[in-house]
Structures are given as structure tokens and as C-alpha cells.
N, CA, C and O of each residue as an XYZ file, in Angstrom:
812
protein
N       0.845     -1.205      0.000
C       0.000      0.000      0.000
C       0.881      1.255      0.000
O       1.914      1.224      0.667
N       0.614      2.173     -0.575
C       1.371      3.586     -0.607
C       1.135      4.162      0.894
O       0.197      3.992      1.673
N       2.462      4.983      1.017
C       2.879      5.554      2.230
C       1.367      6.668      2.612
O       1.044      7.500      1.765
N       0.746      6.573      3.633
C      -0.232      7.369      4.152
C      -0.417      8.531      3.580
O      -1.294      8.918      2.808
N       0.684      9.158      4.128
C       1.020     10.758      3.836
C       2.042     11.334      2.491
O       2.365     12.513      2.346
N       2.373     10.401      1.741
C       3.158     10.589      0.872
C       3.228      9.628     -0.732
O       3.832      8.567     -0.888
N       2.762     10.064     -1.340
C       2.480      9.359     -2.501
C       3.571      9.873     -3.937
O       3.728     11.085     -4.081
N       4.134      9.098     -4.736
C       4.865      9.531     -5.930
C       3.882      8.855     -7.265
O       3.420      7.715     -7.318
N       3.769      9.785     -8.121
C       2.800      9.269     -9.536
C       3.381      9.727    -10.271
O       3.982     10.791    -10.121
N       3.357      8.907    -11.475
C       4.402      8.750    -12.515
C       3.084      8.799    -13.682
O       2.123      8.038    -13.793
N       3.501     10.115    -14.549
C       2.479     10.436    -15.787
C       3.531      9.790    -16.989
O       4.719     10.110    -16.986
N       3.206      9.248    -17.580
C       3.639      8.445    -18.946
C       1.749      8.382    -20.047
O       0.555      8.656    -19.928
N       2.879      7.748    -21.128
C       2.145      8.248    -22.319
C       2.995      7.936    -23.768
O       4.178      7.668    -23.558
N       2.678      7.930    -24.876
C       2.983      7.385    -26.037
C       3.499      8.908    -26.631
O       2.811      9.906    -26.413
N       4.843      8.990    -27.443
C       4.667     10.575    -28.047
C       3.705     11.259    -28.726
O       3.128     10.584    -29.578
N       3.329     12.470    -28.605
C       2.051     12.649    -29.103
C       0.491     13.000    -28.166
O      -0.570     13.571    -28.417
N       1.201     12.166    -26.785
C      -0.109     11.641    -26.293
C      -0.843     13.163    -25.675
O      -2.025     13.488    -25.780
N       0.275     13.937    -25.014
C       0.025     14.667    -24.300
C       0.609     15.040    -22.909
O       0.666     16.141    -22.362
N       0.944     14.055    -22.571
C       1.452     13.770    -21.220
C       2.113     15.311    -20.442
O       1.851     15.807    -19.346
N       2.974     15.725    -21.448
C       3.726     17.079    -20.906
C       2.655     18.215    -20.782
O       2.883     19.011    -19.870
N       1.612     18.425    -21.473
C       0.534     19.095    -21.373
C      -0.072     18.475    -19.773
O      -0.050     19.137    -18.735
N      -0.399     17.584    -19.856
C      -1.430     16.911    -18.795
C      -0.445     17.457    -17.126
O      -0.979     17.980    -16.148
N       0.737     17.190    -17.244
C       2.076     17.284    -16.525
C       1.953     18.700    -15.633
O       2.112     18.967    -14.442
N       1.491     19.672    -17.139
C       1.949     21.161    -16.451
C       0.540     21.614    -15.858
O       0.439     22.684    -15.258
N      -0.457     20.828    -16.035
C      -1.877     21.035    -15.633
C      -1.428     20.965    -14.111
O      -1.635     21.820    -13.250
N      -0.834     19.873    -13.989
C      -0.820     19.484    -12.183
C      -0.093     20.165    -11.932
O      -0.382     20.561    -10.803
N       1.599     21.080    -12.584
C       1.950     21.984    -11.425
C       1.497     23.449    -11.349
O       1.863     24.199    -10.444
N       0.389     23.946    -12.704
C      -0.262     24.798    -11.999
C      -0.974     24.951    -10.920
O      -1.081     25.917    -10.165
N      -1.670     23.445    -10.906
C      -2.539     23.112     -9.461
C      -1.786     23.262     -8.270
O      -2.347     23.159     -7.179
N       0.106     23.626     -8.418
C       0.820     23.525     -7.508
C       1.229     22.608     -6.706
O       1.223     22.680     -5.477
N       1.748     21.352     -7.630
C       1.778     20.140     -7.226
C       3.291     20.197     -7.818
O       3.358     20.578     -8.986
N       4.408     19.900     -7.229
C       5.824     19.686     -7.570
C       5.849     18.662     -9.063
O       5.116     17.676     -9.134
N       6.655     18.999    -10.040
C       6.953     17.909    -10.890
C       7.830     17.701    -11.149
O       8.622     18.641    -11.211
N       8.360     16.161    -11.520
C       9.923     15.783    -11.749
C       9.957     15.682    -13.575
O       9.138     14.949    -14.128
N      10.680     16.252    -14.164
C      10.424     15.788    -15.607
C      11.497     14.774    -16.071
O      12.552     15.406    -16.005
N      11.681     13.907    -16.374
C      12.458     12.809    -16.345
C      13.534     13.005    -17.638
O      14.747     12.800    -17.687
N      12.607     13.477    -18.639
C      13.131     14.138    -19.516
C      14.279     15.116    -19.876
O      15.149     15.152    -20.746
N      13.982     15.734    -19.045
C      14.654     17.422    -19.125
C      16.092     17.257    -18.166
O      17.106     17.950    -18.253
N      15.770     15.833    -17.007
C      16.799     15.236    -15.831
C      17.949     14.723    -17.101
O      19.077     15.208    -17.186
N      17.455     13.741    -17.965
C      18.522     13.084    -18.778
C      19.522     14.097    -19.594
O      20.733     13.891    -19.682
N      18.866     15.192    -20.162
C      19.633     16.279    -20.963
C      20.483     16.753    -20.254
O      21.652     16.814    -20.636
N      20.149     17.129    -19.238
C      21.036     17.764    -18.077
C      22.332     16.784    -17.747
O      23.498     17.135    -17.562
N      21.735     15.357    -17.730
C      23.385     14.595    -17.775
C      23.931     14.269    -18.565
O      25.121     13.962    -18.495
N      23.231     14.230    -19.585
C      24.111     14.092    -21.108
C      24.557     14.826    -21.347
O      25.453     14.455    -22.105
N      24.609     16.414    -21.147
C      25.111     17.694    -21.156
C      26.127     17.837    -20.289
O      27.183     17.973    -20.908
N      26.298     17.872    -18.835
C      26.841     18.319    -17.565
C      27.449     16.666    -17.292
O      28.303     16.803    -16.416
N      27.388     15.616    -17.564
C      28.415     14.294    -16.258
C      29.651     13.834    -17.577
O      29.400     13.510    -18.738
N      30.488     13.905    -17.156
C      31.511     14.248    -17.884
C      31.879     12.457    -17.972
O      32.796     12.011    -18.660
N      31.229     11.860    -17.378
C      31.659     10.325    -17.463
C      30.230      9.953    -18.249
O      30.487      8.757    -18.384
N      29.207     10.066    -18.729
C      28.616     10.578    -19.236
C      28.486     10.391    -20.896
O      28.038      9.521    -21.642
N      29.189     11.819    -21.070
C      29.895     12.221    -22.170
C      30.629     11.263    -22.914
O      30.682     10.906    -24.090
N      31.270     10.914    -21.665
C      32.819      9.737    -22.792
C      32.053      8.921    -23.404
O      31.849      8.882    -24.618
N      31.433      7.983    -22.266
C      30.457      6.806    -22.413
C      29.624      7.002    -24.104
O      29.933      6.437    -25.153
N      28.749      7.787    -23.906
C      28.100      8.399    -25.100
C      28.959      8.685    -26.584
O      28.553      8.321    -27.688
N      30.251      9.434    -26.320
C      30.743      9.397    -27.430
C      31.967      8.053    -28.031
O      32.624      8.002    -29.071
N      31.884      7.168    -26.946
C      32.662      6.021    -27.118
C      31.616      5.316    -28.320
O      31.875      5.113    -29.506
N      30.307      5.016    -27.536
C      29.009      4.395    -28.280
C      29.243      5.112    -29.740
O      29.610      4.463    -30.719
N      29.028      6.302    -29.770
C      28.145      6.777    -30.678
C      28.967      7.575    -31.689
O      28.570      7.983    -32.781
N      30.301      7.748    -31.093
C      30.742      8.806    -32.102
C      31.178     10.470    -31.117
O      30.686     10.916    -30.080
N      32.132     10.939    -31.895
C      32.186     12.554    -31.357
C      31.420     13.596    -31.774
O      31.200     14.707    -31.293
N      30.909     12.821    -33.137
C      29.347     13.679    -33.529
C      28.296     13.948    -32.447
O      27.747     15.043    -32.570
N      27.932     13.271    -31.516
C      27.392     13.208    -30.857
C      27.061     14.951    -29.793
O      26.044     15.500    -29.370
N      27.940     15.139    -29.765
C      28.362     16.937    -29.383
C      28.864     18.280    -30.205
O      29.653     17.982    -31.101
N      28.638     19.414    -30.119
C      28.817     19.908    -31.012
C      29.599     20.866    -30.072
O      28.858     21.708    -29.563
N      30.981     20.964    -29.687
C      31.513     21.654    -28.446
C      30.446     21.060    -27.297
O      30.356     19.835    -27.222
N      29.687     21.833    -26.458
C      29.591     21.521    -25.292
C      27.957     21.305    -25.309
O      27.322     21.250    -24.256
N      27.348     21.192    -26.583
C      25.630     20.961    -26.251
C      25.612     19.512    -26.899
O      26.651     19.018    -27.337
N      24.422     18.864    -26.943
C      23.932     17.799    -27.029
C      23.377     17.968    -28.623
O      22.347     18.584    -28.897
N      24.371     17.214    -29.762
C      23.701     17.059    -31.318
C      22.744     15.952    -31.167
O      22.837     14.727    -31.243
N      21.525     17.021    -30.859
C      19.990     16.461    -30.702
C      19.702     15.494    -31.970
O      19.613     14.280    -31.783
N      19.586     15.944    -33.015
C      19.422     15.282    -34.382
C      20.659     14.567    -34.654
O      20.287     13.579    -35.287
N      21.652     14.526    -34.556
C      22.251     13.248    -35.197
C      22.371     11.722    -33.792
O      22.699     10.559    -34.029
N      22.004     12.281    -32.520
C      21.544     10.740    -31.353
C      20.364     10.806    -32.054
O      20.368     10.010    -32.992
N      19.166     11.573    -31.940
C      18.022     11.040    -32.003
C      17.810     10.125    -33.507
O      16.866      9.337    -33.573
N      18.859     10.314    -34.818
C      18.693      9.966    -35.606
C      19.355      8.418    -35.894
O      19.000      7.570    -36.712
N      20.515      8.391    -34.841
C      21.221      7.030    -34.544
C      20.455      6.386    -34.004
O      19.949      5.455    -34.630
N      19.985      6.689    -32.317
C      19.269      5.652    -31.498
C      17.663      5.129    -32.019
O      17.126      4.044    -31.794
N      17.205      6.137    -32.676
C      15.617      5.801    -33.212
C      15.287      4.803    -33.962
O      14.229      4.212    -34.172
N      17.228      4.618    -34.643
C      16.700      3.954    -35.942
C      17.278      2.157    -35.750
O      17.274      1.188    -36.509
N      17.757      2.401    -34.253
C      18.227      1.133    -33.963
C      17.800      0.605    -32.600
O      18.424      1.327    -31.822
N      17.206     -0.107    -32.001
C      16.678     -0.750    -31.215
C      17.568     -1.218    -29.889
O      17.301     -1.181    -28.688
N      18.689     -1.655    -30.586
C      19.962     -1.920    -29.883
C      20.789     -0.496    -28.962
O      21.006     -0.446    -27.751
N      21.120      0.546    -30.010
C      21.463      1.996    -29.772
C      20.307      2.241    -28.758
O      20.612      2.410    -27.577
N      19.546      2.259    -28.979
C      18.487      3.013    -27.650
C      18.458      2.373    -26.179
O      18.400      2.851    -25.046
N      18.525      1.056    -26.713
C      18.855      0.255    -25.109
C      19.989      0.524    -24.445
O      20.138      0.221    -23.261
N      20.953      1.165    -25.214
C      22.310      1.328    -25.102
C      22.596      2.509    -24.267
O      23.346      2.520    -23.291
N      21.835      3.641    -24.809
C      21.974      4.997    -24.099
C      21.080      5.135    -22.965
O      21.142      6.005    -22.096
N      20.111      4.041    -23.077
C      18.988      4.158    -21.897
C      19.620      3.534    -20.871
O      19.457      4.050    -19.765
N      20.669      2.028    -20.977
C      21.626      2.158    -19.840
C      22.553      2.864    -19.413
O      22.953      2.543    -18.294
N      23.144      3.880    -19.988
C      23.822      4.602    -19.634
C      23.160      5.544    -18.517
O      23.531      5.848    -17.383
N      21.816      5.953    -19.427
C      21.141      7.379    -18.891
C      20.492      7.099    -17.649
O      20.906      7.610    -16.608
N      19.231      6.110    -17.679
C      18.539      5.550    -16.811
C      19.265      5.220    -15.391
O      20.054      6.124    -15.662
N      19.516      4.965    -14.698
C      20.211      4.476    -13.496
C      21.178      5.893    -12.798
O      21.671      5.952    -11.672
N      21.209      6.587    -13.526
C      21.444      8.085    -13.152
C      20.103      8.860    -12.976
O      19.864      9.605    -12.025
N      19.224      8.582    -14.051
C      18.095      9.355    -13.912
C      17.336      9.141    -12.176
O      17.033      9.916    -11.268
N      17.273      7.727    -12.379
C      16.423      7.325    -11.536
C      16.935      7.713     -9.632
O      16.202      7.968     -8.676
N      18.259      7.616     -9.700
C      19.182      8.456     -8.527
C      18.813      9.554     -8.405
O      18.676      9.889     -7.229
N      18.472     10.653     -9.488
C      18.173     12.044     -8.934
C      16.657     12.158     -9.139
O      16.129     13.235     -8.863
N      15.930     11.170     -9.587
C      14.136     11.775     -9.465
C      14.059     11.316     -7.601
O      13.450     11.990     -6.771
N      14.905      9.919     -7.265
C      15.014      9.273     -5.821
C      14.950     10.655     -4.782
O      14.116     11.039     -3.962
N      16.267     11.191     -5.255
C      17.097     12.602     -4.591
C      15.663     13.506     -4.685
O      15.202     13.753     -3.570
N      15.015     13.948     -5.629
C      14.521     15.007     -6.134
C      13.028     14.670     -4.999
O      12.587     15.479     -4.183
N      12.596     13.562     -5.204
C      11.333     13.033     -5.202
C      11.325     13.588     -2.942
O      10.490     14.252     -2.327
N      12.674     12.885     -2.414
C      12.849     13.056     -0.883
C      12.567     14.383     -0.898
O      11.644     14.691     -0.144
N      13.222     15.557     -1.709
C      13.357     17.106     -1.263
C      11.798     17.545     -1.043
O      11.332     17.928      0.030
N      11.092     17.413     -2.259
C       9.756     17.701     -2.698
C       8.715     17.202     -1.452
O       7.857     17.900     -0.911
N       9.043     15.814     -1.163
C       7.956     15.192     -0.109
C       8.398     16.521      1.092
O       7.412     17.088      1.566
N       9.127     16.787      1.354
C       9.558     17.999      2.974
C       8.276     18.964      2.942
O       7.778     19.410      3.976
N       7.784     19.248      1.642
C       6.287     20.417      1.371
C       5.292     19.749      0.826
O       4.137     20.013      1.161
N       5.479     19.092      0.199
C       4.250     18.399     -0.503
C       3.844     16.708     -0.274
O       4.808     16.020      0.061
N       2.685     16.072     -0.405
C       2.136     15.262      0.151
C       2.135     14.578     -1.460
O       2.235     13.359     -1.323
N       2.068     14.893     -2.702
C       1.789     14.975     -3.818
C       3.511     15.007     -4.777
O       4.018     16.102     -5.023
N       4.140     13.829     -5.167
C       4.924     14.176     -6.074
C       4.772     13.574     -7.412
O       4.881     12.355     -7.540
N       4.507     14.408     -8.502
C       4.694     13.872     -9.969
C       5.746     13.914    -11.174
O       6.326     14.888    -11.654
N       5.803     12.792    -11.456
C       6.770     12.096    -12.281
C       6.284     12.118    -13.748
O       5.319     11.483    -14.174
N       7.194     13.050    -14.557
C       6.481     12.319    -16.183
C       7.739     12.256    -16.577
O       8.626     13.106    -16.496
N       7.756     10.828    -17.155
C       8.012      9.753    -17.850
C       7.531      9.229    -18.833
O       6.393      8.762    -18.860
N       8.623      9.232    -20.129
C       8.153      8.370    -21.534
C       8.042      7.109    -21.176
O       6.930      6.591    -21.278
N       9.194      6.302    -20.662
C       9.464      5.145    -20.347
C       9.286      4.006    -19.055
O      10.027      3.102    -18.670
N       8.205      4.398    -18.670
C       7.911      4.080    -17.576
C       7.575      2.232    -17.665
O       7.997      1.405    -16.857
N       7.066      2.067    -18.381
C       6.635      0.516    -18.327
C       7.778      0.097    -19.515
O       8.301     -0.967    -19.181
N       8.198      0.487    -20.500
C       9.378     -0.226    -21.300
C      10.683     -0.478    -20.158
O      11.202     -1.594    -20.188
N      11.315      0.719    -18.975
C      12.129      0.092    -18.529
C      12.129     -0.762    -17.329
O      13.110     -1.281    -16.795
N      10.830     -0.839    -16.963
C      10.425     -1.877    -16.009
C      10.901     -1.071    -14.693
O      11.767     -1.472    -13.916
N      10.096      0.277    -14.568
C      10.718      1.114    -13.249
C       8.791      1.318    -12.405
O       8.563      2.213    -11.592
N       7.744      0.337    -12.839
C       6.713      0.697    -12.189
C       6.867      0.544    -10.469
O       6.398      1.237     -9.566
N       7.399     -0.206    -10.453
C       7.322     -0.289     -8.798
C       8.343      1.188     -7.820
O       8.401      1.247     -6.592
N       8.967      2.125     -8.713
C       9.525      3.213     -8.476
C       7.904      4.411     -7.890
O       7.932      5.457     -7.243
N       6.852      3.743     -8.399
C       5.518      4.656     -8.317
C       4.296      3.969     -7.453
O       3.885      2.821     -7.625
N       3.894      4.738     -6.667
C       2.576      4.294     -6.323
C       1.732      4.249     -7.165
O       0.894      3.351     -7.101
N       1.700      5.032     -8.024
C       0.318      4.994     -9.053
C       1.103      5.316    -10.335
O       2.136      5.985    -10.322
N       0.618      4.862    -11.305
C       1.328      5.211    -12.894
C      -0.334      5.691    -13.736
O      -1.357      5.007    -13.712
N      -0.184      6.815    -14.305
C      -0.889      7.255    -15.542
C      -0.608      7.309    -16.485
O       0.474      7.770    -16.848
N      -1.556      6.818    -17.291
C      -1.517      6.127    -18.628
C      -2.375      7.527    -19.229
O      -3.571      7.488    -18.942
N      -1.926      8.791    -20.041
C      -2.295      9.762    -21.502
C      -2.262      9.014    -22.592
O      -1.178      8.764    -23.120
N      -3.319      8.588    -23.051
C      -3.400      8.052    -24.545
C      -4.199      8.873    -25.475
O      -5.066      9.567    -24.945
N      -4.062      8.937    -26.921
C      -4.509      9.422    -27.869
C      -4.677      8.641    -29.244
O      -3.942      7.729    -29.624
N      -5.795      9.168    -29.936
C      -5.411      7.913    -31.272
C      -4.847      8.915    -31.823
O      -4.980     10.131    -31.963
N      -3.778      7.552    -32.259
C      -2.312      7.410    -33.052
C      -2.373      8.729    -34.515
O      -1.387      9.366    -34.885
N      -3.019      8.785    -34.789
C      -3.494     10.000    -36.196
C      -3.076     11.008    -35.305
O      -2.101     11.639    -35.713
N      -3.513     11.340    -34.234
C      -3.833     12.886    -33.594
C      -2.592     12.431    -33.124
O      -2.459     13.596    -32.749
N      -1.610     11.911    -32.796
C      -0.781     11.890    -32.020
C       0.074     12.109    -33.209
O       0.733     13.130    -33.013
N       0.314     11.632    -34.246
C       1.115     11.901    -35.125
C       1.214     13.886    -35.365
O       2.183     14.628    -35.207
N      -0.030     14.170    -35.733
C      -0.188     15.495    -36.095
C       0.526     16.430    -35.076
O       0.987     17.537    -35.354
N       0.547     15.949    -34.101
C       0.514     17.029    -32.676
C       1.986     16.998    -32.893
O       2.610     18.053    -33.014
N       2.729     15.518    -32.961
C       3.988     15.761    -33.457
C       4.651     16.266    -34.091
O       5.577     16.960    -33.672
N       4.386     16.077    -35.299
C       4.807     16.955    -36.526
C       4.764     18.507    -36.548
O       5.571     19.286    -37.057
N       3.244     18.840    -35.645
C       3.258     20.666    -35.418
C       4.290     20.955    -34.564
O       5.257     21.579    -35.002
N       4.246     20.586    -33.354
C       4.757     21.022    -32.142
C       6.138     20.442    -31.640
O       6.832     21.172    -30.933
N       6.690     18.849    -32.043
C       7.972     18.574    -32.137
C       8.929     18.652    -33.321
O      10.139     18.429    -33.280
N       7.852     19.171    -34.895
C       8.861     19.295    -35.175
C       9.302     18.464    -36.222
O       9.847     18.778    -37.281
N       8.896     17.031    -35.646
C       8.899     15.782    -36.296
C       8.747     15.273    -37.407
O       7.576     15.651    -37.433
N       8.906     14.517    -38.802
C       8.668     14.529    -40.046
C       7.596     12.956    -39.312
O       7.619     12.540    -38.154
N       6.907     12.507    -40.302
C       5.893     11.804    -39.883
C       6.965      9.977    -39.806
O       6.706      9.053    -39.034
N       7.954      9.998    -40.724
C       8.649      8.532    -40.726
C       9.347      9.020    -39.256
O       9.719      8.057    -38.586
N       9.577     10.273    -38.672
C      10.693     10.201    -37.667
C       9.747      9.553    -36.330
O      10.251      8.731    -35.564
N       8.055     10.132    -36.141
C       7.422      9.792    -35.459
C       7.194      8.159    -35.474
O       7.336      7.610    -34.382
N       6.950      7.559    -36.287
C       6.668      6.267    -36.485
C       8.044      5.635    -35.995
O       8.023      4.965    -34.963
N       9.309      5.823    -36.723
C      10.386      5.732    -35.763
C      10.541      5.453    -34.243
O      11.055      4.448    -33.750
N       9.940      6.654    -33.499
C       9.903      7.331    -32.333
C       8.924      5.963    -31.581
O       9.325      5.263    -30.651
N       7.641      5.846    -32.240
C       6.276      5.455    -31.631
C       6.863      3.575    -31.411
O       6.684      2.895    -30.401
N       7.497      3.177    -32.581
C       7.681      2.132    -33.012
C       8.690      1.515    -31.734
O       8.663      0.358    -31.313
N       9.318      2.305    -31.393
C      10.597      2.266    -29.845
C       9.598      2.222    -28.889
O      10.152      1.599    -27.983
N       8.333      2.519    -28.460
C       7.864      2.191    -27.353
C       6.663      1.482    -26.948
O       5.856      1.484    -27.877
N       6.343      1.031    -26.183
C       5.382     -0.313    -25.911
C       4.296      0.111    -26.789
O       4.233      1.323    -27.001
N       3.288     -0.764    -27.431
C       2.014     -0.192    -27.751
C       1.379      0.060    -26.697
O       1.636     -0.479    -25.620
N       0.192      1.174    -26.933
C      -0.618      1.707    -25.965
C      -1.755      0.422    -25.118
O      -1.859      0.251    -23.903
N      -2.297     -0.134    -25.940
C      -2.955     -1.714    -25.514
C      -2.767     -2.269    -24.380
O      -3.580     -2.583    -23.511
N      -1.146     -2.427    -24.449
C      -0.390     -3.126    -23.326
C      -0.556     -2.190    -22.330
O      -1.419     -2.170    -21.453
N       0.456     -1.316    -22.563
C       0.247     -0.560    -21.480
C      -1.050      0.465    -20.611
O      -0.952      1.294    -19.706
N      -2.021      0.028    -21.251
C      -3.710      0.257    -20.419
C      -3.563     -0.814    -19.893
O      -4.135     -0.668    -18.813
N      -3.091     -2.022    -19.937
C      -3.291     -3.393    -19.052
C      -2.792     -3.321    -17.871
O      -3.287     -3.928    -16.922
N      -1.340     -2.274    -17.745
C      -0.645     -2.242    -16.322
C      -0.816     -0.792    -15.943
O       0.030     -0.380    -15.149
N      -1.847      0.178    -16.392
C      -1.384      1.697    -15.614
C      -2.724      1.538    -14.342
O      -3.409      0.556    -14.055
N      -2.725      2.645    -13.895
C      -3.755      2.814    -12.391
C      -4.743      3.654    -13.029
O      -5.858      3.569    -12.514
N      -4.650      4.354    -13.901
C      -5.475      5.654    -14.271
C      -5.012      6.016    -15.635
O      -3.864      6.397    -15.863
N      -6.183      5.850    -16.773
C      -6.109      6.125    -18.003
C      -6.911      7.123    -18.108
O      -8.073      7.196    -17.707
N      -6.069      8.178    -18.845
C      -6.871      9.674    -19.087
C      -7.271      9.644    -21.002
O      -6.375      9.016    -21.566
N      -7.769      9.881    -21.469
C      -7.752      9.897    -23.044
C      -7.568     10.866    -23.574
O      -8.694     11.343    -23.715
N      -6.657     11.724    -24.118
C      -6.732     12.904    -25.001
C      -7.020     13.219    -26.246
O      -6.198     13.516    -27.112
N      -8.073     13.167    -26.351
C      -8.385     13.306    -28.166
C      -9.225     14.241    -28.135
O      -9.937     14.428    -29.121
N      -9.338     15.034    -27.013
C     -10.263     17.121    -27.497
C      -9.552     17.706    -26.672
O      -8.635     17.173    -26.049
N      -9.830     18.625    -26.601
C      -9.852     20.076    -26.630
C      -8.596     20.161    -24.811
O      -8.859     19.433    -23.853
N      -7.750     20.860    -24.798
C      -6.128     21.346    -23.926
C      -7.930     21.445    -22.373
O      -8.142     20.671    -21.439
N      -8.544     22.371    -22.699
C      -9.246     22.633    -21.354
C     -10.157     20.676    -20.792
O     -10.330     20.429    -19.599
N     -10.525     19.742    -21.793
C     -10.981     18.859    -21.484
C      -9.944     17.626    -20.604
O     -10.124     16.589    -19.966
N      -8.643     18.603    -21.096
C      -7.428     17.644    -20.539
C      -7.146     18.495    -19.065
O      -6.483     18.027    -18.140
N      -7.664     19.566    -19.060
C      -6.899     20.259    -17.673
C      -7.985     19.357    -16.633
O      -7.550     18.649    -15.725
N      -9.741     19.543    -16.989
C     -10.152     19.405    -16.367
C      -9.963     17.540    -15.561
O     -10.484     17.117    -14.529
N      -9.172     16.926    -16.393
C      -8.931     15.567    -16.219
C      -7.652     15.089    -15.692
O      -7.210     13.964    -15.461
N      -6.919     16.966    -15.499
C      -5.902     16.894    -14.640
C      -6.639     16.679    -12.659
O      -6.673     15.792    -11.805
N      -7.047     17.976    -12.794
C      -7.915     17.967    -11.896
C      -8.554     17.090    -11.278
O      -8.395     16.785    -10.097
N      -9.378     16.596    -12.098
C      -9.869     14.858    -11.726
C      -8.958     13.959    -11.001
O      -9.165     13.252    -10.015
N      -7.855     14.152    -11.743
C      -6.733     13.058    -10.954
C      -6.135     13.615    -10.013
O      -5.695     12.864     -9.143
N      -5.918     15.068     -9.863
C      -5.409     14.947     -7.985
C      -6.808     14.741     -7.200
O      -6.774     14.022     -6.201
N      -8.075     15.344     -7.600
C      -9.446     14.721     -6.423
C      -9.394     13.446     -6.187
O      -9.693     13.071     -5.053
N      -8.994     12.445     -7.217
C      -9.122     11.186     -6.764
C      -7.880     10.569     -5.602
O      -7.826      9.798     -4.643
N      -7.159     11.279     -6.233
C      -5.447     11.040     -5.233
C      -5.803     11.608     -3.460
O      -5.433     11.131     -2.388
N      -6.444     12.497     -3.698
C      -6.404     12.858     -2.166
C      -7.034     12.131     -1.161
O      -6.617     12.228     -0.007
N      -8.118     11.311     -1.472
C      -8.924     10.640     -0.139
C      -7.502      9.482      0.215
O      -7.373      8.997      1.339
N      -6.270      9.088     -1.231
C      -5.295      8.118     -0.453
C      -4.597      8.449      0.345
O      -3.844      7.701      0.969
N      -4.743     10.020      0.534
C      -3.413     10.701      1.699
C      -4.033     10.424      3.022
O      -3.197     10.248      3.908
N      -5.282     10.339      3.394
C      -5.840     10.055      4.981
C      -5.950      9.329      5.280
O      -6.354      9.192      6.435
């Protein structure tokens, strides 16, 4: 059973789905968030053991002086199955040390900590969460949202989508499936929804 007074939830989701939208709903509500995401850049950027590791794998392309050549990893690891498992051991097991770190600071004020995570059920880190949420969308709208807003050419998404569990599966193991297929305010209000339901577990 989750700790009385202290609960960690982990928002995951398929690219596309929404999740980072759904994410910033809860810390307007003023709920702390860990972005799991934004944690890995920061060490692929800044851990200098790190770095080597990464450019041993991958090449010195991999950096361009001191930032992260976004497009030529994302264009290596996407397109190989092997490469992605590769950098996800590197990355992962660091990540998961500072959401640990991050997650203790946050509980000192808040009763409420959230986690978004792409990879939550591919790297087999559910038991890191009391509760896991599942953002799904059909796959069309998820493509589009990509292509506007990441950027994405539609083979890079399929790429992208093709690297992580189907959505199917993963409705079989989450706690709470939200659906996003209307409108940014139908998703806030389903942010909302999910801390009302979270709170009767804190008493």
C-alpha cells in the first residue's frame, strides 16, 4: 500500500499523447513535478563520465563543443533498437538516482509528487511509483501534434512510436487512463480529476 502521507505518480504516455501538457496542468494546481526528460539532458550535457560513455558508443558527432547534437543521437538511437537500449543504460540508473534525490526534497512540502516519464513501463521502473498514468490518444492525432509542435517529419514519429510499448499493453498495467483526443481545457479538467481522486489516499 502507498505511504499514508506521501504518494509519488508517474504520468507516462505514447509521443504525441500529451502527457507534458497533462504534466503542467498538475503543477499549476501547484503540485511539484519531476520531468524525467529534461533530468537526462542535463546529464548528457553536464556528467563528464557521461559524455565519454556516449561518445565512445556513438561517435564525437554526438556533441557539437559543449551541447547535445539532438538530431544526429536522435537519428542514430531511433533507428536502432539496440542503440536506444544502449543509451537508456547509460542514462537511466542516473536518472532514476536524482528523481530518488529530487522526489525526498519535494515530499519535505508536498504530500503529492509527480513524475512524467516516456518510459515508464518499457524500462520496467513501475514499482519506483505508487500509481502510474496512462495519456493516450489515437495514433493520427498523435502523429499530427507531433509533426506541429515537435517538429517531427511523420517517418521520424513512427520511428519514435515504433521504440515504445504499444498503448494496448500498457492500459493493461497503468492505475489511471486519461484519453486525449479534445480540446487542452478537457485535458486540464482531467488533470484535476486526478489529484481529487489522489487525495482521499493521503488520509
Amino acid at each position: 500500500m502507498p505511504d499514508a502521507k506521501q504518494i509519488r505518480v508517474a504520468i507516462t504516455g505514447n509521443i504525441g499523447s500529451g502527457k507534458s501538457t497533462f504534466t503542467k496542468f498538475l503543477f499549476e494546481a501547484g503540485y511539484p513535478v519531476i520531468l524525467a526528460d529534461d533530468i537526462s539532458k542535463e546529464i548528457l550535457a553536464g556528467d563528464y563520465e557521461v559524455r565519454e560513455e556516449v561518445v565512445k558508443e556513438f561517435g564525437a558527432q554526438s556533441f557539437l563543443g559543449n551541447k547535445i547534437n539532438k538530431k544526429y543521437l536522435a537519428d542514430n538511437i531511433f533507428s536502432d533498437p539496440r542503440k536506444l537500449k544502449k543509451i537508456n543504460s547509460i542514462l537511466h540508473p542516473r536518472v532514476r538516482k536524482r528523481i530518488e534525490y529530487l522526489s525526498k526534497e519535494y515530499f519535505k512540502t508536498s504530500s503529492i509528487v509527480f513524475v512524467e516519464a516516456a518510459l515508464i513501463f518499457e524500462s520496467k521502473i513501475e514499482e519506483m511509483y505508487d500509481y502510474v498514468v496512462l495519456i493516450t490518444a489515437d495514433k493520427n492525432l498523435r502523429m499530427r501534434r507531433s509533426t506541429l509542435t515537435k517538429k517531427l517529419s511523420e517517418e521520424d514519429f513512427v520511428k519514435r512510436d515504433n521504440n515504445q510499448m504499444n498503448e494496448e499493453s500498457k492500459k493493461k498495467k497503468a492505475d489511471f487512463i486519461f484519453t486525449n483526443d479534445g480540446s487542452k481545457d478537457e485535458l486540464k479538467r482531467k488533470a484535476i480529476l486526478l489529484i481529487n481522486l489522489l487525495k482521499p489516499t493521503l488520509s
